[in-house]
Backbone as CSV, one residue per row, in Angstrom:
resi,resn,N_x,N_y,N_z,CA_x,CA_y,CA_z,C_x,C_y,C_z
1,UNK,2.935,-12.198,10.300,2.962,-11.524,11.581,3.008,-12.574,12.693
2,UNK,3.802,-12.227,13.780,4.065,-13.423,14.936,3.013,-13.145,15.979
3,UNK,2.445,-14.123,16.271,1.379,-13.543,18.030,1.955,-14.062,18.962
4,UNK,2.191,-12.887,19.995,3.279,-13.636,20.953,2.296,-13.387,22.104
5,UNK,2.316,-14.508,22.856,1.170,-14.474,23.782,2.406,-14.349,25.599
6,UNK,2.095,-13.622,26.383,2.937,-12.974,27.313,1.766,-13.271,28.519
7,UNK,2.654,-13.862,29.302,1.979,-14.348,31.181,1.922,-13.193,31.686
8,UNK,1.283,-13.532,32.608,1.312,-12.395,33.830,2.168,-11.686,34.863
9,UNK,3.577,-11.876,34.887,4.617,-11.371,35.174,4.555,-10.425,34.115
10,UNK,4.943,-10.820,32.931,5.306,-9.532,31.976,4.193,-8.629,31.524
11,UNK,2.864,-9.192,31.789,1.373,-8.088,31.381,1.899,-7.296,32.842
12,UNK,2.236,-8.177,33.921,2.496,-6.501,35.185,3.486,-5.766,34.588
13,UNK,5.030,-6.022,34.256,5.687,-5.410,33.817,5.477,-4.109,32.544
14,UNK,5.246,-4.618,31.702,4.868,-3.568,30.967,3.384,-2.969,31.359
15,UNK,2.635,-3.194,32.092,1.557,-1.963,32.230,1.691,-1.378,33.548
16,UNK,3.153,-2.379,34.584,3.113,-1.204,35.546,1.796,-1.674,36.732
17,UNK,0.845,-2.261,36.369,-0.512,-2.846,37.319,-0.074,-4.248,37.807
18,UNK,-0.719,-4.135,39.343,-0.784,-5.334,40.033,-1.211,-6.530,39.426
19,UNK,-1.079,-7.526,40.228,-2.225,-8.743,39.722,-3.908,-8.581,39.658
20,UNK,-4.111,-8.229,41.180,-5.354,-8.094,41.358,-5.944,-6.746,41.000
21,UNK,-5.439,-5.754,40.056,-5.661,-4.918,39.660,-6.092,-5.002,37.986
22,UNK,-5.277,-5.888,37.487,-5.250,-6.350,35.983,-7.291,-7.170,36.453
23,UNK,-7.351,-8.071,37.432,-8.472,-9.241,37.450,-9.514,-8.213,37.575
24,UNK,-9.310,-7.057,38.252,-10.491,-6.502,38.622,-10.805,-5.408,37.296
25,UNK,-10.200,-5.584,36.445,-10.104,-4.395,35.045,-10.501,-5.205,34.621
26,UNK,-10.061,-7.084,34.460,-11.203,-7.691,33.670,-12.258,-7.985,33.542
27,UNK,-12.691,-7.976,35.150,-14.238,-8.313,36.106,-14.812,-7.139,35.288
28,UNK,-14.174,-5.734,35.246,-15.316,-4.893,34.523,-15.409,-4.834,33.165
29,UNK,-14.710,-5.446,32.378,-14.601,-5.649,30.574,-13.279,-4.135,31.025
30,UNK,-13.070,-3.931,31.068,-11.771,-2.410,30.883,-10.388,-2.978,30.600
31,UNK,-10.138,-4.248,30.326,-9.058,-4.987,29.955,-9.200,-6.151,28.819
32,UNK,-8.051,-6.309,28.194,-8.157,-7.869,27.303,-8.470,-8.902,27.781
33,UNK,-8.724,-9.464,27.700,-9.101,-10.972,28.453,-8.054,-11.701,28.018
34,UNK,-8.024,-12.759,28.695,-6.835,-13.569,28.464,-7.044,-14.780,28.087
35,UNK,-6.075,-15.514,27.336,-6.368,-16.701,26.375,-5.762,-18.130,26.701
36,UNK,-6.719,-18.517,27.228,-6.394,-20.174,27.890,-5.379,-21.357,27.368
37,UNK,-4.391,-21.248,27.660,-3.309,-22.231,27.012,-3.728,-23.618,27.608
38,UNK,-2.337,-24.625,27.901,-2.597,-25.892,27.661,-2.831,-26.091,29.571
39,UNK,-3.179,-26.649,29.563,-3.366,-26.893,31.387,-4.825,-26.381,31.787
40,UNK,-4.856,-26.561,33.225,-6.252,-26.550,33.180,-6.602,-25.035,33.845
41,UNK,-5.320,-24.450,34.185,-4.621,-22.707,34.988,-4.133,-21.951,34.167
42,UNK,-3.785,-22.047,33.018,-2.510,-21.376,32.250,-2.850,-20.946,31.463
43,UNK,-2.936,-19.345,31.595,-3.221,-18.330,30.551,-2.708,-17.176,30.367
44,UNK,-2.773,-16.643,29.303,-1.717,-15.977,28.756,-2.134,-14.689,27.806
45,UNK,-2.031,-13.603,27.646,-2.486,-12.316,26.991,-1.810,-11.978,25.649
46,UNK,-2.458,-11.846,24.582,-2.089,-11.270,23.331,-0.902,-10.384,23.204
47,UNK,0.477,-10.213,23.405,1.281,-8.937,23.606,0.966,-7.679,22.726
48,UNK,-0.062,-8.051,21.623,-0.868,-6.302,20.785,-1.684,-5.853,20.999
49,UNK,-2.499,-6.857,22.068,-3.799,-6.707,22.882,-3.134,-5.489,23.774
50,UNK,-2.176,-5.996,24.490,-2.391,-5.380,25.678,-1.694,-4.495,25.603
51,UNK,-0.717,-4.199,24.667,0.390,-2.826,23.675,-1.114,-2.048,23.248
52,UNK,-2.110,-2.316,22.323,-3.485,-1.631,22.415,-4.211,-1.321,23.372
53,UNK,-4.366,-1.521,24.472,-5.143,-1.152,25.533,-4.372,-0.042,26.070
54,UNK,-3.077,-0.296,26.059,-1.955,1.044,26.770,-2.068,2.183,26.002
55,UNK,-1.939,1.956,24.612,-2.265,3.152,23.285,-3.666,3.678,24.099
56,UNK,-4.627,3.158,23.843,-5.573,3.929,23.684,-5.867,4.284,25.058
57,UNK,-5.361,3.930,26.242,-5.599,4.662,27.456,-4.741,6.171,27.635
58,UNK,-3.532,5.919,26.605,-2.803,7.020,26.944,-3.748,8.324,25.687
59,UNK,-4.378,7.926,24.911,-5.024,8.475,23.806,-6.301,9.279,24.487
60,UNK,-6.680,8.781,25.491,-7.977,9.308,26.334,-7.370,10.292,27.544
């Protein structure tokens, strides 16, 4: 199985949410957290993480 890890342009794109809308879903745990790549800024979201968070919001 491949893990494709997807920036924050494309976590807005496919969920449709702002920037500061995604930070403030993480401030409350209601989002994936995101996974620190190479640099000392650069991070990046699970693309099944966040394909799972959309499932189960549309599930509720």
């Amino acid at each position: 199985m491949s893990v494709k890890i997807v920036r924050m342009k494309e976590v807005q794109r496919i969920t449709g949410l702002s920037r500061s809308t995604i930070y403030a879903q993480i401030a409350k745990g209601q989002f994936p957290k995101q996974v620190k790549l190479t640099g000392a800024r650069s991070v990046g979201w699970h693309e099944a993480a966040i394909i799972e968070w959309i499932e189960a919001r549309q599930q509720a």
